[in-house]
N, C-alpha and C positions, 0 to 999 in steps of 0.2 A: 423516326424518319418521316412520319407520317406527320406525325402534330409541329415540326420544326423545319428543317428540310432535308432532302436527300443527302448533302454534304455533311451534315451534324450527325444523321445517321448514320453514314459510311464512318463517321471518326467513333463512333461511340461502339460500332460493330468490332473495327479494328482496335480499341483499345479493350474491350471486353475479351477480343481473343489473345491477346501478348499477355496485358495485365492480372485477367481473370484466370484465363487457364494456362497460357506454354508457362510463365512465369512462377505460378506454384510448383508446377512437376518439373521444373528445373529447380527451385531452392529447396524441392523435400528429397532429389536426387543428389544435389549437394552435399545436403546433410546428411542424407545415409552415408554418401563416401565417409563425412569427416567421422559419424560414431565408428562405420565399422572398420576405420583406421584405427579406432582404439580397442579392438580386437585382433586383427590380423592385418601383416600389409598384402595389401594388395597394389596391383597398376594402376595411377590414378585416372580417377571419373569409372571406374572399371565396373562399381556397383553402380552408381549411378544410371551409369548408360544403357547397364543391365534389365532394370527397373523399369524404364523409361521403352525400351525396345521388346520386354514381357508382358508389359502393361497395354502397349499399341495391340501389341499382336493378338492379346485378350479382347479387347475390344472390336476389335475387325473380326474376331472368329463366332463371338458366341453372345449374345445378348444377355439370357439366363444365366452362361458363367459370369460376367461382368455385372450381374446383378447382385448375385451370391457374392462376388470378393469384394464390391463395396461396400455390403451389408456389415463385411466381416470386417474389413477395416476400420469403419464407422465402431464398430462396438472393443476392437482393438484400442482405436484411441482415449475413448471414452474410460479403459482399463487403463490405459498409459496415465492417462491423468489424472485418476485415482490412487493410482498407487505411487506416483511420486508425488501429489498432497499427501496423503499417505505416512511416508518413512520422510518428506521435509517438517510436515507438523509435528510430527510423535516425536521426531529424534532429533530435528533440527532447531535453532538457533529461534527464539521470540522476541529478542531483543532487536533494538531499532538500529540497524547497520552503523558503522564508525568510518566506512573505508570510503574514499572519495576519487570516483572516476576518474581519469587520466583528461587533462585539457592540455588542448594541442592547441591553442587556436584564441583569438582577443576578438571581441565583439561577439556579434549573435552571429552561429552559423546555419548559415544560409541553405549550404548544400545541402550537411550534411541532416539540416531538420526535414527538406524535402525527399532525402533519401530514407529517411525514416517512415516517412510517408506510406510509402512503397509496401511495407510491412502491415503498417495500419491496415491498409486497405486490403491486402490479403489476408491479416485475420478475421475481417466481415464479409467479404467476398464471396456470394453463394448464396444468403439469404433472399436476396431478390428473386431467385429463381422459385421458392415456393411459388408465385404468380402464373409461373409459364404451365404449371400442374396443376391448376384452381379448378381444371374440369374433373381431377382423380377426386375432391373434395367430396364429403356428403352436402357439407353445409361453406362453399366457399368464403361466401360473404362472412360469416364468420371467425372459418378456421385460417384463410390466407391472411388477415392481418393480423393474428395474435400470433402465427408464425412467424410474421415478417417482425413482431415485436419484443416475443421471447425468444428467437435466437439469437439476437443480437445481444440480449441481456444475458443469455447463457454467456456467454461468449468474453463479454465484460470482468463476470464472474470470474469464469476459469481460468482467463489471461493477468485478472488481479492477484488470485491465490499462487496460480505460479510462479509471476513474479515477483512474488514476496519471499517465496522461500529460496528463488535465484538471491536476490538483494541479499536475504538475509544471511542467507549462508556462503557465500560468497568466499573464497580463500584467497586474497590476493596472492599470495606467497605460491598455493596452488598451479595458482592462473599464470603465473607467470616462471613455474618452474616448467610448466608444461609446455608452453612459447618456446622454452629455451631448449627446451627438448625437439624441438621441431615440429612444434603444432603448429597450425593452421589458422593463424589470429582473425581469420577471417571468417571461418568456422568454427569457433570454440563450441566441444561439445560440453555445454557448462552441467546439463543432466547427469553426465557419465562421470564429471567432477566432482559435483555437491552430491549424489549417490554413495558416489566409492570414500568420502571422508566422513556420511553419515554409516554406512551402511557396509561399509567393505570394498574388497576389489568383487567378490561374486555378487553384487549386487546392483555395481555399476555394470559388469560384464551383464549380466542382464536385462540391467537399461538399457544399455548401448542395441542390445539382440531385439530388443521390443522397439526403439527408434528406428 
C-alpha cells in the first residue's frame, strides 16, 4: 500500500484473506468430508464444519495450543507424503500412463485453466510469509531468501512426485465405478483409490484417517 497506493493495497490485503487463508480451510475442509465419506457416512459438510469450528476455537483460546497442533500437523503432512511416495513407488505402476483425460470442450479452455489457477496458487501460498518473521532470524538476510527459495522448490518436488503416482496409477475403471456409486466427482478422493488397489482396503481406510 505503501510503495503503490492505498487502493492496490486494500485489493491485495482482501485477496490475501479469501485467496490465502478462508479458501484453503474450506478446500481442506472439503476434502476431509469427501475421505472420511469413504469411511463412514456421515451429514454432509458435517466434518468439515467440524474442523473449521475446533480449529477457530483453538486459535481464539490458546496461542501455545495453536502452536503445538501446527507443529503437529506440519510434521503430519510431511508423514502423509512419505508414505503415500512410499507404497505408489514401491508398489505402484513406472510406466508412462495410457489413459486419456475426458474432453468436454473444443478449443483452449479458458475458464476452466483459470480455475486451475486457483490450486496453483494455494499450493505456493505461505512462502512469502517467511519475510513477515525475518526479525525471529539469526541471520535474515541470509536465511529469509533461501526460505523464500527452497520452499518453493520443496514444493515443486512433492507436487511432482505425487502427481505422478496419481497419473500413473490412475484406474479409470476405479474412477468411474466409484462416480457411479455416488462419489463426489467433485471431490475424488483419488489417495484413498490408488492406496486401496495398491495396498488393500486397510490401507486406504488409513489414508483416508490420515487425510
Amino acid at each position: 500500500a505503501e510503495l503503490l497506493h492505498p487502493a492496490r493495497g486494500a485489493l491485495a490485503g482482501g485477496a490475501s484473506l479469501s485467496l490465502g487463508f478462508a479458501a484453503p480451510v474450506a478446500g481442506c475442509a472439503a476434502m476431509a468430508d469427501a475421505y472420511m465419506g469413504t469411511l463412514v457416512e456421515l451429514p454432509p459438510h458435517a466434518v468439515g464444519i467440524g474442523i473449521v469450528l475446533a480449529s477457530t476455537a483453538l486459535g481464539a483460546s490458546s496461542a501455545r495450543a495453536t502452536r503445538r497442533v501446527q507443529d503437529a500437523l506440519a510434521l503430519a503432512k510431511v508423514l502423509l507424503f512419505g508414505l503415500f511416495l512410499a507404497v505408489g513407488l514401491a508398489a505402484g505402476s513406472h510406466a508412462w500412463p495410457t489413459w486419456r483425460p475426458e474432453v468436454a470442450h473444443t478449443g483452449f479452455p479458458v475458464a476452466s485453466f483459470f480455475g486451475q489457477l486457483l490450486w496453483v496458487g494455494l499450493a505456493y501460498t505461505g512462502w512469502n510469509t517467511a519475510s513477515y518473521v525475518s526479525e525471529e532470524f539469526r541471520e535474515p538476510r541470509r536465511d529469509v531468501p533461501r526460505a523464500m527459495l527452497l520452499g518453493p522448490l520443496l514444493v515443486m518436488a512433492l507436487y511432482l512426485a505425487v502427481n505422478w503416482v496419481f497419473v500413473a496409477n490412475l484406474d479409470t475403471g476405479a474412477l468411474a465405478q466409484w462416480r457411479a456409486d455416488g462419489g463426489d466427482g467433485a471431490r475424488t478422493p483419488l489417495a484413498h483409490l490408488i492406496v486401496r488397489a495398491l495396498a488393500g482396503p486397510a490401507g486406504a481406510a488409513a489414508m483416508s484417517s490420515f487425510v
